[in-house]
C-alpha positions in Angstrom: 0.0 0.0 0.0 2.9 2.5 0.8 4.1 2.5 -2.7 0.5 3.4 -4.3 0.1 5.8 -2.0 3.8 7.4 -2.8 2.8 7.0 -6.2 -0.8 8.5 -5.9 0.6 11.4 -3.5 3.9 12.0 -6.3 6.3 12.0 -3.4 8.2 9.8 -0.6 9.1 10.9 2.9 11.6 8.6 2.7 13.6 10.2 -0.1 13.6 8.2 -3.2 12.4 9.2 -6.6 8.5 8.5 -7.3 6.5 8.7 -10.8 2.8 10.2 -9.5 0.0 8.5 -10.8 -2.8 10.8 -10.7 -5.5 7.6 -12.2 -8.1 9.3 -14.0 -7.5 12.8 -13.0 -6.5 15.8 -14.9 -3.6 17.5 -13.7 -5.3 20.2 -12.1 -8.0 18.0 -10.3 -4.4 15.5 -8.8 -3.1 18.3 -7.2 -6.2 20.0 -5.5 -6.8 16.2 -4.0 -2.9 15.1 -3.6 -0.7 18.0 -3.1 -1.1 19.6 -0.2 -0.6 16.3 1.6 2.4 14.9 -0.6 4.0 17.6 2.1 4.2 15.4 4.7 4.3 12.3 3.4 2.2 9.2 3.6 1.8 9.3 7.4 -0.6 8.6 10.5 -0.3 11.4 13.0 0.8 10.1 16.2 2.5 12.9 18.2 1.4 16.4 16.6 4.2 18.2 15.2 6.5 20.3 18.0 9.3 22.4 18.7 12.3 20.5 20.6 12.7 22.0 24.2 15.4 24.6 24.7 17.6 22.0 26.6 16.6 18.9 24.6 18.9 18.1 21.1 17.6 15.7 18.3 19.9 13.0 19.9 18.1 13.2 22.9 14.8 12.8 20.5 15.9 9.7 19.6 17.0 8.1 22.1 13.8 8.5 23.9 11.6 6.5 20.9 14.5 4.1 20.4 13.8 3.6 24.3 9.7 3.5 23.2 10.5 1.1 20.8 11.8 -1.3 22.6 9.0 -1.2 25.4 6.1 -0.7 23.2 4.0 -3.4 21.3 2.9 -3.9 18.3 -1.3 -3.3 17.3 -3.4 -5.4 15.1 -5.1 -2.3 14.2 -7.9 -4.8 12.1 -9.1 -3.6 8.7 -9.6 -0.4 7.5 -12.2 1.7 5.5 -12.1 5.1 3.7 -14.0 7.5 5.3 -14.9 11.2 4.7 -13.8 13.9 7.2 -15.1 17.6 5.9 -13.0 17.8 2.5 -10.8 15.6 3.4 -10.7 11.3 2.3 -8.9 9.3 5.0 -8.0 5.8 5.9 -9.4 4.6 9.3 -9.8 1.3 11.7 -13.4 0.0 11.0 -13.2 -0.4 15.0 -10.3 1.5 16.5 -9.1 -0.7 19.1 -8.3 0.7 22.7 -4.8 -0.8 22.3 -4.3 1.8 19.4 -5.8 5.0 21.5 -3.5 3.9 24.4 -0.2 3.2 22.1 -0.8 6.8 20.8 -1.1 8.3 24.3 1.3 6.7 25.6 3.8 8.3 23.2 2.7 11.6 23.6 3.2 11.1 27.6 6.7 9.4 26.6 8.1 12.1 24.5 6.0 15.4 26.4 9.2 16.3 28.1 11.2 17.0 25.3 8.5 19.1 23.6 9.0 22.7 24.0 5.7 24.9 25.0 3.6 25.8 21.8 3.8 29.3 21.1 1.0 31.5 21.5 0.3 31.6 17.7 0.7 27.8 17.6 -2.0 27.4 20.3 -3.9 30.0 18.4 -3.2 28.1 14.9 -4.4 24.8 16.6 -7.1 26.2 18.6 -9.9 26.1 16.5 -13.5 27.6 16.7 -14.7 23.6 16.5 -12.7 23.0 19.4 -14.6 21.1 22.3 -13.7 22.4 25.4 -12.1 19.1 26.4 -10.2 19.7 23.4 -8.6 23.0 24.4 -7.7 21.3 27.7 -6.1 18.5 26.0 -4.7 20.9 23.2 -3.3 23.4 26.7 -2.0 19.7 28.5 -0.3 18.5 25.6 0.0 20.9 22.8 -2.4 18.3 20.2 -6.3 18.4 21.1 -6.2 14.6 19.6 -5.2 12.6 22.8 -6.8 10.7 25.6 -10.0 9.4 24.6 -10.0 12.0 21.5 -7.4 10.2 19.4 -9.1 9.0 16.2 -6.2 6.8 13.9 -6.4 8.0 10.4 -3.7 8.0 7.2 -5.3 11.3 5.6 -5.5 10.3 1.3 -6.6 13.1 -0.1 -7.9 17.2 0.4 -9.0 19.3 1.2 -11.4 19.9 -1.8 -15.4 19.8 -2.5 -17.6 17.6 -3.7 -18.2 16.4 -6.5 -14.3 15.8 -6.6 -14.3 14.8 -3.5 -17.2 11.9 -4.6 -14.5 11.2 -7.3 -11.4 10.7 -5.3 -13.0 8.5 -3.2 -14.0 6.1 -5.6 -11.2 6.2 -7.2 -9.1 5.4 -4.1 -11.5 2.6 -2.7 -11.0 0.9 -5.5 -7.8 1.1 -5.7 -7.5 0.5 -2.5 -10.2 -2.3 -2.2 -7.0 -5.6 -1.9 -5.7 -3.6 1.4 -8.7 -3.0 3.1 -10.1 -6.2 3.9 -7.3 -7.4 5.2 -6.0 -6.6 9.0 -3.7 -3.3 9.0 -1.2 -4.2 12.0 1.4 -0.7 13.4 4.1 -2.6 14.1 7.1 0.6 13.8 6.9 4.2 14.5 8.6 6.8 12.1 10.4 10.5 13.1 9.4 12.7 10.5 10.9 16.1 10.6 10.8 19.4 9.4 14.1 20.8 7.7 12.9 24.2 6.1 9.8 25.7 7.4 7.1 25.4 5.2 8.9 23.1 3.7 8.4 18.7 2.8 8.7 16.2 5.5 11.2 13.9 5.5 11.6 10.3 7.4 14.5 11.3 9.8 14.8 7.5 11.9 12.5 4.8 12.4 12.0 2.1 15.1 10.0 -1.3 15.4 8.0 -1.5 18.2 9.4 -5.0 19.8 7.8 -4.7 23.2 
C-alpha cells in the first residue's frame, strides 16, 4: 500500500524518486486532491508536530523513541475503510481498538518532556473555533487536542477539496484500495518525521520497530 500511495501522493518521505499516478484525473484536479498532503508524506499522525525544548537536542529525541521502541508493542489495528472527514478522504480502523488509543497516548506522555511549550500563535493556529472544550484542555495539556479518549487513527488520502471531486477521489481510491482494506492493518514501527525548512516537505528522519 505505501508505494501506491507514494505513487498516488507523487512524493516519498523517505527520499527516493516517485513517478505520480494521478488515475483518472487531470492534472489540475491531482493536485487540489494530492498536493497539499504529498508535504508530509504518507503518514498517521501520532505525536502532533513540536518544537524541541530549549535543553533537549535531536539525539536526545531519539534516544527517547528508540527507548519506546523497545517497550512498546505492536497493534493489530484490524481492517480499514475510507472515510470522509469535511473535504478531506482518509483511511481509518473499521473499529479502533483501545490498544491503538493507548499506544498513541502513551507516546505523547513518553516524548511530552522534550516538547518545547507551543507558542502562542501555535495554540492560536491549533485552537480552533470547532474546538470542544475538552479539546482545548487537551490541546493546553499536551499541545495536540487529539489525545486521551479523542485520538481518532487516520492515514489522511486526499484534500482538502469539495464535492463532486471529493465523490471522485473517493471512488477512485477505494478501488484502488479495495485488496488492502479487507485485510488486518497491524502498526508494528513508528517513524520521526521532521521538518528541515519551514514550510517546507517532511522527510523520514529514523524509524523504530515496536518490539515490546
Amino acid at each position: 500500500m505505501l508505494a501506491i500511495m507514494e505513487q498516488w501522493l507523487g512524493r516519498s518521505a523517505f527520499g527516493h524518486d516517485v513517478s505520480p499516478d494521478p488515475g483518472p484525473f487531470s492534472q489540475p484536479d491531482h493536485e487540489s486532491l494530492a498536493q497539499s498532503r504529498a508535504r508530509y508524506g504518507f503518514h498517521a499522525t501520532m505525536v502532533a508536530p513540536f518544537l524541541l525544548a530549549e535543553d533537549a537536542t535531536e539525539f536526545d529525541l531519539k534516544s527517547n523513541l528508540s527507548t519506546f521502541g523497545r517497550t512498546a508493542a505492536p497493534v493489530d489495528v484490524g481492517p480499514l475503510k475510507i472515510a470522509t472527514f469535511g473535504r478531506y478522504l482518509a483511511l481509518v480502523p473499521v473499529r479502533q481498538p483501545q490498544a491503538l488509543t493507548d499506544l498513541a497516548q502513551a507516546l505523547v506522555e513518553h516524548t511530552q518532556s522534550l516538547r518545547a511549550p507551543l507558542t502562542q500563535a501555535e495554540f492560536n493556529r491549533r485552537n480552533t473555533p470547532d474546538l470542544s472544550s475538552r479539546r482545548r484542555e487537551l490541546l493546553k495539556r499536551w499541545g495536540y487536542a487529539a489525545t486521551e479518549g479523542e485520538f481518532k487513527f487516520h492515514l489522511t488520502l486526499a484534500g482538502p477539496v469539495d464535492p463532486p471531486l471529493l465523490d471522485q477521489g473517493r471512488d477512485y481510491l477505494q478501488d484502488l484500495l479495495a485488496p488492502f482494506l479487507a485485510k488486518p492493518f497491524l502498526i508494528d514501527a513508528i517513524y520521526l518525521f521532521c521538518e528541515p525548512e519551514p514550510p517546507g516537505p517532511f522527510h523520514i528522519a529514523d524509524q523504530w520497530q515496536l518490539a515490546g
